[in-house]
C-alpha positions as CSV (number, residue, x, y, z in Angstrom):
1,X,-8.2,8.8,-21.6
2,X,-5.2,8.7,-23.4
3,X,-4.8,5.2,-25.1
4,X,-1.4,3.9,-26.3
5,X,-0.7,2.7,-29.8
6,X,-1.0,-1.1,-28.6
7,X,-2.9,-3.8,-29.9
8,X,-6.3,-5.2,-28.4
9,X,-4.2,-8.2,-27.1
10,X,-1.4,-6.1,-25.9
11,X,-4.0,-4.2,-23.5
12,X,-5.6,-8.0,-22.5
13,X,-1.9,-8.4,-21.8
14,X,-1.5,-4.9,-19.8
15,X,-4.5,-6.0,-17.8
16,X,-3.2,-10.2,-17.3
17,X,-0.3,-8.3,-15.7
18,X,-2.1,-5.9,-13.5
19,X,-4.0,-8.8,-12.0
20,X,-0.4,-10.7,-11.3
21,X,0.7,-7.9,-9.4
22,X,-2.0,-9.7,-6.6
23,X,-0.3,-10.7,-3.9
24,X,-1.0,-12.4,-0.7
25,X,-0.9,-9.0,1.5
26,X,-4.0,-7.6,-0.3
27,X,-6.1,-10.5,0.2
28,X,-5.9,-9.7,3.9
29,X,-8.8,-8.0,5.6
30,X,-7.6,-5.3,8.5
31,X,-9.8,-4.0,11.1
32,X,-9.6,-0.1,11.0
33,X,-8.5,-0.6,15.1
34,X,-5.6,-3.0,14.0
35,X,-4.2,-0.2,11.3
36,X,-5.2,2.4,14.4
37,X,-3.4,0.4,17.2
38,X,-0.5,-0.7,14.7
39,X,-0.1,3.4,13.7
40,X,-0.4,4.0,17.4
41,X,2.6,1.9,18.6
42,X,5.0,2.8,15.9
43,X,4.3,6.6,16.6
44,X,5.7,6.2,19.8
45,X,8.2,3.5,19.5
46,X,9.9,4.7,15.7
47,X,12.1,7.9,15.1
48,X,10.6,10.4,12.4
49,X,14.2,10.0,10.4
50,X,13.2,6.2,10.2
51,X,10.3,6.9,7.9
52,X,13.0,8.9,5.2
53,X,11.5,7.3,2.0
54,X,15.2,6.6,1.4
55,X,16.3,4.9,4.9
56,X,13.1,3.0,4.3
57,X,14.2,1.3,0.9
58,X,17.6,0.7,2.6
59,X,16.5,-1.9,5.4
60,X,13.9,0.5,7.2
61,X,10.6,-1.6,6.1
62,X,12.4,-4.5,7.2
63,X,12.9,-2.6,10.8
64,X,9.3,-1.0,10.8
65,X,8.1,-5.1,10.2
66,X,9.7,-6.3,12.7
67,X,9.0,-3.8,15.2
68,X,5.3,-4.6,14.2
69,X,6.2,-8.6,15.1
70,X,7.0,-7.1,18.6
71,X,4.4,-5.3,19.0
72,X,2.2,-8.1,18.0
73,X,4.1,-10.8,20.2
74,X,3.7,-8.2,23.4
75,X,-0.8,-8.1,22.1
76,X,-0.2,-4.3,21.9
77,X,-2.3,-4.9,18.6
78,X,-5.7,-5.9,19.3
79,X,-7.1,-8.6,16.7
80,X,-3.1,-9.5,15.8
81,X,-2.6,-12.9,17.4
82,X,1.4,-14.1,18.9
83,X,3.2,-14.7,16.0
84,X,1.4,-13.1,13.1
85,X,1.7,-14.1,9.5
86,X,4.3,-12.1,7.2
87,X,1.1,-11.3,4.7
88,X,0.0,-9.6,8.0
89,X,2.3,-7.6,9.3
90,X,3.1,-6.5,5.8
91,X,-0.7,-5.4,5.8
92,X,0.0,-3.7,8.6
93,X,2.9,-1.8,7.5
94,X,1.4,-0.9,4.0
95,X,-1.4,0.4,5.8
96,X,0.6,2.5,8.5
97,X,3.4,3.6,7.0
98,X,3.1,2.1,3.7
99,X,1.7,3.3,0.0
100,X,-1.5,0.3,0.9
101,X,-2.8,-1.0,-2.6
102,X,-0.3,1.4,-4.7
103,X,2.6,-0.4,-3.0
104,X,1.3,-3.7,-5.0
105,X,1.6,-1.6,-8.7
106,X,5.0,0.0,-7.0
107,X,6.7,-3.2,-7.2
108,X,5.5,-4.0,-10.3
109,X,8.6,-3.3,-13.1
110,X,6.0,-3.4,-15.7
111,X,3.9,-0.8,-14.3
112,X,5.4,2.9,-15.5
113,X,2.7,5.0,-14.3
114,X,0.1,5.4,-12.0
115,X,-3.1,7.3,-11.7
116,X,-5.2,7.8,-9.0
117,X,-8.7,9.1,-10.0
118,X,-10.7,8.0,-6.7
119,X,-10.5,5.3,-4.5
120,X,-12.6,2.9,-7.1
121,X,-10.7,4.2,-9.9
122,X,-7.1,3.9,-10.9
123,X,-5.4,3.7,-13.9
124,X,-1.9,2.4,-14.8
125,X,0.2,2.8,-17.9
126,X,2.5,-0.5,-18.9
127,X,4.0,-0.7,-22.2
128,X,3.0,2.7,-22.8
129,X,-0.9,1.4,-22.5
130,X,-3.5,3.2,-20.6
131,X,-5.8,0.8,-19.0
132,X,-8.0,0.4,-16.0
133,X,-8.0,-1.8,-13.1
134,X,-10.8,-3.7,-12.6
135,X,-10.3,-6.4,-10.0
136,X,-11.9,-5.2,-6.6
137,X,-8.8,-6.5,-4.8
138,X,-6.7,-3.9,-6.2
139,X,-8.4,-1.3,-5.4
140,X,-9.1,1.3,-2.4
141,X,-12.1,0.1,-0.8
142,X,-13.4,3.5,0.5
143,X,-12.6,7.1,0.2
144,X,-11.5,6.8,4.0
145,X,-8.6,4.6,2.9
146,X,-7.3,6.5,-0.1
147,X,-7.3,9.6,2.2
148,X,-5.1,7.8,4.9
149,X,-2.9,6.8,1.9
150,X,-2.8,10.6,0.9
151,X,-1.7,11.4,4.5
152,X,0.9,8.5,4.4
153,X,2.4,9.8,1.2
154,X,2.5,13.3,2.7
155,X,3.8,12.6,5.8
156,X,6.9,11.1,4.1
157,X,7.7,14.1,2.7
158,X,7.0,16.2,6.1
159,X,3.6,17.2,5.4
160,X,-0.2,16.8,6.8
161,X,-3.0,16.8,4.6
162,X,-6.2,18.4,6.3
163,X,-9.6,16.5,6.3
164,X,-10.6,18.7,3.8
């Protein structure tokens, strides 16, 4: 692995930062028939065009969250109780729809790259330093999420990936 030309304290650094990139939507814990019911729903209730990756960064996550509020209001989510927290129905939508973990590092300014290796392994360049992240919270937990990530990603771009 390719290590920058930092310092040992600019990688402690790299890492304090990777582990303030925790927020309160990855410290909640989905059932895989919440994500399913959730994925469900907006199938049949959003238009394709709404999940452009560009219409989505103009207002479309907004819509997809709130649509997900409805659903949740009308209990077409089992496990989602009436009036659900923001943390989540963001959850929900960076599990659906969303990038999941990667979305966390995504919103990150300091973060300039991202690695995937496997769904216990990713690695993230800031400041031009290669390090690993290490806290179980920001990671996938199983292959079986990474994969639905995968198919997330392609899916934006008008793709299916095959179980494979």
């Amino acid at each position: 692995m390719e290590q920058g030309s930092g310092t040992r304290s600019g990688l402690s650094s790299a890492r304090r930062n990777i582990r303030s990139t925790k927020a309160p939507t990855m410290s909640v814990q989905l059932e895989q028939g919440q994500i399913d019911d959730a994925r469900r729903y907006l199938s049949e209730n959003l238009d394709p065009e709404d999940l452009n990756p560009s219409k989505l960064a103009r207002g479309g996550r907004e819509k997809v969250i709130a649509m997900l509020r409805q659903a949740a209001n009308r209990g077409e989510i089992k496990g989602v109780q009436r009036n659900a927290s923001d943390s989540i129905l963001k959850a929900l939508y960076n599990n659906t729809i969303g990038l999941g973990i990667l979305e966390e590092f995504l919103g990150n300014s300091g973060v300039e790259q991202i690695n995937v290796v496997g769904p216990k392994k990713i690695i993230l360049q800031m400041k031009g330093i290669w390090t690993e992240v290490t806290d179980d919270d920001l990671l996938f937990k199983d292959s079986e999420e990474l994969r639905m990530i995968a198919g997330n990603i392609a899916r934006r771009v008008g793709k299916e990936l095959s179980k494979h």
